[in-house]
N, C-alpha and C positions, 0 to 999 in steps of 0.2 A: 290422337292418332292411334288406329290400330294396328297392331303387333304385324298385322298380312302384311299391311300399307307397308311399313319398316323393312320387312323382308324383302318385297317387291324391290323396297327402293336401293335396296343392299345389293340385291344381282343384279341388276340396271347398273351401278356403279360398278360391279365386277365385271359387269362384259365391257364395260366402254375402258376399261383400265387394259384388258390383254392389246398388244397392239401386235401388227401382223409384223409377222416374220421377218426378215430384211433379205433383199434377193439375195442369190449364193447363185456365182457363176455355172456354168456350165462346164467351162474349163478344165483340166487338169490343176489341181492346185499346188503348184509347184511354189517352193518359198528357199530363201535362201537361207543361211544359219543364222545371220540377223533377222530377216521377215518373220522366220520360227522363233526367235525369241520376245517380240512384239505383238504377236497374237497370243503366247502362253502370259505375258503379261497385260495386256490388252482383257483375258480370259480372268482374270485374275481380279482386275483393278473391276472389272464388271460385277464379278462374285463379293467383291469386299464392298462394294456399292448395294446389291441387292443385299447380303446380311446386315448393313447400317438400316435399311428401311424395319429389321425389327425390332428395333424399338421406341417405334411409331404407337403409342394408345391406338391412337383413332383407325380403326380398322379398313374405312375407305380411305381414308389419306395413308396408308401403309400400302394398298394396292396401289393406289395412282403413281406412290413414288418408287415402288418396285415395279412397275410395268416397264421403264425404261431398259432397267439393272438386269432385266429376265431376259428381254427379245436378246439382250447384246450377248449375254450368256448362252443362250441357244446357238446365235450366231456364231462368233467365237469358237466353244464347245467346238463344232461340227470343222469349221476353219482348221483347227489344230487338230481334229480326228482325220481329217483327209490330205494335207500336208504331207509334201513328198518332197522331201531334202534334198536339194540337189548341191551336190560338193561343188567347189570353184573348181574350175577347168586347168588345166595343168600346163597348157598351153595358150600364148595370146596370138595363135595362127588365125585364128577366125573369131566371130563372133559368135558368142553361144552364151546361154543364160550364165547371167552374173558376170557379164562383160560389162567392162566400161568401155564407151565408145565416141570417140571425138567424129565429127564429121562436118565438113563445109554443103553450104547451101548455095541455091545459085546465086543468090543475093550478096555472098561473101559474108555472111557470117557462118561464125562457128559456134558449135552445142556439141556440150559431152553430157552423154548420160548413161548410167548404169541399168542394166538392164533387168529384172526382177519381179517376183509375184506381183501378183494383183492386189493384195492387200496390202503390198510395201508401200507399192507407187507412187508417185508423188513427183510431176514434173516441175515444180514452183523447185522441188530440191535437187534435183539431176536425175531422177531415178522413174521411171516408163518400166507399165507391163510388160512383160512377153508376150501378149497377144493385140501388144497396141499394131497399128498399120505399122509406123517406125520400126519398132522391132524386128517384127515377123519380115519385115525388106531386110534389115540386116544381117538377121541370122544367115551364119553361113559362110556370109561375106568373108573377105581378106583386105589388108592394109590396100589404098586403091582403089578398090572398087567401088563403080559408080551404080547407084538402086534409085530408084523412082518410084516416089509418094506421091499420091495426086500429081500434080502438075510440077512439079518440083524435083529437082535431080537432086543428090544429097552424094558425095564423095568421101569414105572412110579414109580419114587422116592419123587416126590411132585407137589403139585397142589395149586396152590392160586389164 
């Protein structure tokens, strides 16, 4: 094999290793003081994953297994450079980021969830964007009041 071949085959394998970027909302990236401490950890566990990849010999198996470590790092990186802290509210008169919020359905159940960044999110745990449909009807709100999601009434029963 000649030395060209090799090298050819060496950037071929470095471009197929970068992978694209990971979207990044559009949003206001608002976090709470725990979402803020999950994406500087998050940013972290990423950076200590891509420094493991050097001490990889094999120089395309070093890229292929930092390619993951890098994008999240990028991502990450920028997530915690535009993070806007938003303090808990000092009142539970309404709904406003970083509420928890119980409310009945018309089906008669009830769901509480807290409300919070994008990158906290996670409704499987209680916890819904600020820019999910749910939220954005809440915010605002007061104990009582009735907001309509899609076809669905939803009535606040509590807010903490």
């Amino acid at each position: 094999m000649s030395v060209a071949f090799m090298k050819e085959e060496s950037a071929e394998t470095a471009a197929e290793t970068v992978l694209p970027d990971r979207p990044i909302s559009t949003h206001t990236n608002l976090v709470t003081e725990t979402g803020l401490k999950a994406l500087e950890h998050q940013l972290q566990a990423a950076r200590d994953a891509y420094e493991a990849t050097n001490g990889l010999d094999d120089i395309n198996e070093r890229r292929r297994q930092a390619a993951g470590p890098a994008r999240d790092i990028r991502y990450f990186a920028e997530r915690v450079h535009t993070a806007q802290l938003v303090p808990a509210s000092a009142s539970n008169a309404t709904v406003s980021f970083g509420s928890t919020v119980t409310f009945s359905r018309d089906d008669g159940r009830e769901q509480t969830y807290r409300i919070v960044g994008e990158d906290e999110a996670d409704p499987k745990a209680g916890t819904i964007s600020y820019v999910s449909p749910v939220a954005r009807a809440l915010n605002g709100k007061s104990l009582g009041d009735l907001v309509t999601v899609g076809h669905q009434e939803l009535e606040i029963i509590a807010i903490s």
